[in-house]
C-alpha positions as CSV (number, residue, x, y, z in Angstrom):
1,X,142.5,57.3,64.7
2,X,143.7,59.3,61.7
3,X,146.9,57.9,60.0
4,X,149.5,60.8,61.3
5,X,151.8,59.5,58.3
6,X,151.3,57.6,55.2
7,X,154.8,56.6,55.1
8,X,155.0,55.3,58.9
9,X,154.5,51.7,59.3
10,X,152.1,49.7,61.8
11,X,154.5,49.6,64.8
12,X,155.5,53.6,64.4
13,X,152.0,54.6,64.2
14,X,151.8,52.6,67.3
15,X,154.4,54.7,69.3
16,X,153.5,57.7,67.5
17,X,150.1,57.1,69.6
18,X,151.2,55.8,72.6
19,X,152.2,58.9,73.9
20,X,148.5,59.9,73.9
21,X,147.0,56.5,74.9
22,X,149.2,54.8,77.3
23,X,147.2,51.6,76.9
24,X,148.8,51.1,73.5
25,X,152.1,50.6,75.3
26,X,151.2,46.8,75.8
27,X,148.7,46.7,72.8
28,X,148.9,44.0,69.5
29,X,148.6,44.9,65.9
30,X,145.8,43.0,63.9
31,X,145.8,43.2,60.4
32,X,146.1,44.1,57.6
33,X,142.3,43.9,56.6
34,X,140.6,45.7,53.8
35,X,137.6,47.8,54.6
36,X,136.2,50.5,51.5
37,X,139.2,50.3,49.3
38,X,141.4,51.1,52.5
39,X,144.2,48.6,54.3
40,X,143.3,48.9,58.3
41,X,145.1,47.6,61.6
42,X,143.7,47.8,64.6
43,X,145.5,48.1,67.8
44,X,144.0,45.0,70.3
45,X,145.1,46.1,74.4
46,X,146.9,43.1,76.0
47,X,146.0,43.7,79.4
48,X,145.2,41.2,81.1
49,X,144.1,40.0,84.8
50,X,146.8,39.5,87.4
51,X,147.3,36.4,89.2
């Protein structure tokens, strides 16, 4: 995903995208990590089995 704001932080990019992919809703935020002179977070679903 494309960063809709370089001035939003992790957790508003987050709800910025939730909208469009529910399962970010429940998701974690790993990072930072650096990847080609770039600071990345990835979003890591939290859904787990019931019971």
């Amino acid at each position: 995903m494309t960063d809709p704001n370089n001035n939003f932080s992790p957790e508003a990019v987050l709800n910025f995208y939730s909208g469009t992919y529910p399962i970010l809703t429940t998701a974690k935020i790993n990072g930072p990590e650096i990847k080609r002179d770039e600071i990345q977070y990835s979003f890591v679903s939290t859904i787990g089995t019931k019971g």
